[in-house]
N, C-alpha and C positions, 0 to 999 in steps of 0.2 A: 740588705740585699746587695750581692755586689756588681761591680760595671758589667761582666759576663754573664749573672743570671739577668740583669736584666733584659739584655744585649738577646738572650734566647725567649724573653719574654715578649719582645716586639717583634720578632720572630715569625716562634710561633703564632700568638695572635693574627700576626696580618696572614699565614696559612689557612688558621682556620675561620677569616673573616672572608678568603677566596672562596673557600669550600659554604661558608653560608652565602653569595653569590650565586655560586652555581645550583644549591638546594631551592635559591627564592625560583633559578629559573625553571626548576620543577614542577614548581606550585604556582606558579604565577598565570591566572585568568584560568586554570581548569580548578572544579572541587576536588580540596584536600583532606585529607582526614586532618583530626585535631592534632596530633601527635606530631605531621607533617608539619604542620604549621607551628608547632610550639619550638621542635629542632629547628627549624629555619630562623626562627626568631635568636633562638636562646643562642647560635652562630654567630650571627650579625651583630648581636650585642656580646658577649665574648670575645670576636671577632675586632671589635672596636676598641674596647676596656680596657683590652690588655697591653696592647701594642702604647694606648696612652699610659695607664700606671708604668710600663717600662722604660718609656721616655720622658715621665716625671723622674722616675730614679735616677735614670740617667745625666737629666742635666742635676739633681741635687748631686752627686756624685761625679761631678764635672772637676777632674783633678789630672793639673794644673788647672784653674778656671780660665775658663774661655767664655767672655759674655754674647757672641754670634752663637756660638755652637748651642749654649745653656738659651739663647734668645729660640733658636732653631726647633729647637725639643721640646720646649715650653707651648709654641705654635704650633707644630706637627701635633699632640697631645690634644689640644685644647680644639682642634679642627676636628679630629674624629672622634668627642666627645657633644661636638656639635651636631655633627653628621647621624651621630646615633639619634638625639633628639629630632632631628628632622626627620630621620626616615619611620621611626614612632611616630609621631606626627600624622606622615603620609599613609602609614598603614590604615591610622584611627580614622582618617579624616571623609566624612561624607560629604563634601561642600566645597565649593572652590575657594570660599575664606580660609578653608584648613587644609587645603594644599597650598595655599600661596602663603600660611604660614609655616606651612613643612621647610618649601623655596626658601624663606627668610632666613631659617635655621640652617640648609645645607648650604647655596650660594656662597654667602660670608665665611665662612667655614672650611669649605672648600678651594677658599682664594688665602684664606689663613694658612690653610697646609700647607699650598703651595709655597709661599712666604716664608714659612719653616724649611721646606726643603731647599730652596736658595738659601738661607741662611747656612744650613748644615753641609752644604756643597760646596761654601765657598772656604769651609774650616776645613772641612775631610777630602775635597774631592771627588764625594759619590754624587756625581754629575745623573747617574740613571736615574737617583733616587727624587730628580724634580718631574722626570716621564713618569714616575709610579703616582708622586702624588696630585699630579696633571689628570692620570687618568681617574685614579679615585674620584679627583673633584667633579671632571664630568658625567661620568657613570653615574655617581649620586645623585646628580642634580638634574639627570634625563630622568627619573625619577617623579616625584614629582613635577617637573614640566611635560610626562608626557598627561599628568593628568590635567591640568591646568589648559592646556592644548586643548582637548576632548571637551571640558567646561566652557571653554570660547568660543569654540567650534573651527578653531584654526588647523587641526588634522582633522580631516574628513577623507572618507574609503580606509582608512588603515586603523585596524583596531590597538589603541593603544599601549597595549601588553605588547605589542611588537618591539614599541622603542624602550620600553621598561627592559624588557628581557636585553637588549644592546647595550644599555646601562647599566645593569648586571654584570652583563661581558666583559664591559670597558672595565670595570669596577674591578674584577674579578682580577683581570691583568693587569692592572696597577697595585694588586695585592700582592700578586706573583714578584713583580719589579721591587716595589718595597722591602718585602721579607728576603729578596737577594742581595739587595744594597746594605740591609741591616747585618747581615749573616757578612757582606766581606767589610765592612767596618769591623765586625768584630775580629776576624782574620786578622784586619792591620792591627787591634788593639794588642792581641795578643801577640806577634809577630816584633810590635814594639818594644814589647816586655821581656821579648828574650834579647833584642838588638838598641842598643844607642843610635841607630840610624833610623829606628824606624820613627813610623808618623804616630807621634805622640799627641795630636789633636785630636784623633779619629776619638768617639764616645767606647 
């Protein structure tokens, strides 16, 4: 695979990990049919999968290497490979031990992506791409804590699904962020490759 298919493959994915965001806020606390619910799933995990395989390719295919950038891609990857298990997790989970192990899996996960995106900001430049995955981490992780909340009895009067669906949201637009910072790294890559001037760090 090479740097620009992959470069369309974390892409795409965080597009269609927006759009399973926006489907969860469809379904989320009214009854859905099975189908609804299978789409919203099979989104989010698509959504998540892909953008990491493209950014495992990415730093194998890290040429000239660069150990920040390949360090960068390696954590971006490995955080929403996390996130996916967490929010499985939070879907499965009837108990406040299996949301605060949902937490366990996105929290840490989410401060890793982070981690990665300063990494890769400070090779390339795409400074937005630490707001996209700033908001991923919190979106996800309103998630499970709003349920955890409801379990403790620390939100009271407000039905839960409210701050899920805003974590969605968040979620949603740090998709949007991500799949733009990705889409103009690849701009510079290629951009690079017609000019000796250009930013030959960019993935």
């Amino acid at each position: 695979m090479t740097t620009s298919k992959s470069s369309i493959l974390v892409v795409t994915g965080y597009c269609i990990l927006a759009a399973g965001m926006l489907a969860f806020l469809t379904i989320n606390g009214v009854p859905a049919p099975a189908a609804g619910t299978i789409t919203t799933i099979g989104l989010l995990a698509l959504g998540l999968l892909l953008p990491a395989a493209g950014m495992l390719e990415l730093a194998r295919h890290n040429d000239p290497p660069h150990p920040t950038l390949r360090k960068g891609l390696i954590l971006q990857s490995l955080s929403l490979i996390g996130i996916l298990i967490g929010l499985v997790v939070s879907y499965i989970a009837s108990s406040l031990s299996g949301h605060q192990l949902a937490a366990v899996f996105i929290v840490p996960s989410g401060l890793a992506g982070l981690a990665g995106a300063i990494f890769i900001s400070k090779q390339t430049r795409a400074r937005q791409l630490i707001i996209g995955a700033a908001l991923i981490a919190v979106g996800a992780a309103l998630i499970p804590a709003s349920d955890i909340a409801q379990y403790t009895y620390l939100m009271l009067g407000i039905d839960k699904n409210v701050y899920q669906d805003i974590g969605a949201t968040i979620a949603a637009c740090g998709c949007v962020v991500a799949a733009y910072s990705f889409f103009v790294l690849r701009s510079r890559t290629q951009a690079a490759a017609v000019s000796p001037d250009g930013i030959s760090a960019t993935p």
